[in-house]
C-alpha positions in Angstrom: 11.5 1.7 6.5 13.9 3.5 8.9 15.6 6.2 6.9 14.6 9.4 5.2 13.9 9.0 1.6 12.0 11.2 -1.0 11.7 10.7 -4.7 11.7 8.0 -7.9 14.2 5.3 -7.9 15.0 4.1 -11.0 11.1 4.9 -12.0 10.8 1.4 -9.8 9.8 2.7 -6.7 9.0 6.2 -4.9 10.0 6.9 -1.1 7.8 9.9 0.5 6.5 10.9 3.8 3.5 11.1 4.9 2.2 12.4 8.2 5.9 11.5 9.6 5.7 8.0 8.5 8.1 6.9 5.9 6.3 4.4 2.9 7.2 3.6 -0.8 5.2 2.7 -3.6 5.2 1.5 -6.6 6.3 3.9 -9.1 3.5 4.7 -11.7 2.6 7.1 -14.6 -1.0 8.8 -13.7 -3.3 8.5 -16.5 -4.6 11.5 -18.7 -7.4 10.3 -19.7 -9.1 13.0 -21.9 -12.6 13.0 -21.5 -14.9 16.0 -22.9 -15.6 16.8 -19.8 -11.9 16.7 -18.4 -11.2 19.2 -21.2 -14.2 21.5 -20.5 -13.3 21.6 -17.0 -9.3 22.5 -17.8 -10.7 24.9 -20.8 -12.9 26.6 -17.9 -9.6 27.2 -15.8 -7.4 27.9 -18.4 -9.9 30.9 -19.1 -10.4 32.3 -15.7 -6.5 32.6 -15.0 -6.3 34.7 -17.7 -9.9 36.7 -17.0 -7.8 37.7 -13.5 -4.8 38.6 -15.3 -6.9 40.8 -17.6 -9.2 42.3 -14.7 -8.3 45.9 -13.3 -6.5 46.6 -9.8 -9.8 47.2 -8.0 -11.7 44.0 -9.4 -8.5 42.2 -8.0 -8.5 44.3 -4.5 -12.6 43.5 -4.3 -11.5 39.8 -4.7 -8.8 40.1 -2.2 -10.8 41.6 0.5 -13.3 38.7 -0.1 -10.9 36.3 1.0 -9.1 37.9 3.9 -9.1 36.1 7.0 -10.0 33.0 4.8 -7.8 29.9 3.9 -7.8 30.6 -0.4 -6.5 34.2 -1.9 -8.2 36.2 -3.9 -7.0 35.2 -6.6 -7.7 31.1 -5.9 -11.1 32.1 -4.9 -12.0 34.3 -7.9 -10.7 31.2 -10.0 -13.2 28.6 -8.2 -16.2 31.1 -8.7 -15.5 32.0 -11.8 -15.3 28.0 -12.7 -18.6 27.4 -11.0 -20.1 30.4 -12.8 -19.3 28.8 -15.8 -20.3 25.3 -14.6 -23.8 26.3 -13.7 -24.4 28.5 -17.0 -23.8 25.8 -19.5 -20.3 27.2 -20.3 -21.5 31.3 -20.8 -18.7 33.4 -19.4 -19.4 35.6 -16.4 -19.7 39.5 -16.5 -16.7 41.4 -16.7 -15.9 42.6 -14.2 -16.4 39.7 -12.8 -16.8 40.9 -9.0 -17.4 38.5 -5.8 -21.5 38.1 -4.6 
């Protein structure tokens, strides 16, 4: 391919970029499957988004100053704990405030 494309065509064929090279595909619809375990897992983030948005300024800061100087936020990072809290205790909740280790 020689010229810059991006997007669906006629839900025939996607044009992207990757890496600076130019490819298409095959358009196609991901599947959702729906497994128990995909809807634990998307239950589990569901509730530690809102957890954060319920936690107080200086649970948030504490989380914040975890991540500094690290690739995710404070926020992203309070997420993945709080879903590998819940992973590892059969589903129980973690402490509120939930605070980094």
């Amino acid at each position: 391919m020689s010229i810059d494309a991006s997007g669906a065509f006629a839900d025939t064929m996607v044009y992207a970029k990757w890496k600076g090279i130019n490819y298409s595909r095959q358009y196609a619809i991901p599947s959702n499957p729906r497994t128990a375990n995909q809807l634990y897992i998307r239950d589990y983030f569901t509730t530690a988004v809102a957890a954060w948005q319920a936690e107080d300024q200086a649970t948030k800061d504490a989380w914040n100053q975890a991540a500094s100087g690290k690739p995710p936020s404070g926020f992203n990072l309070y997420v993945g704990e709080y879903v590998s809290y819940r992973m590892a205790n059969g589903g129980a909740m973690p402490p509120s405030p939930f605070m980094p280790s």
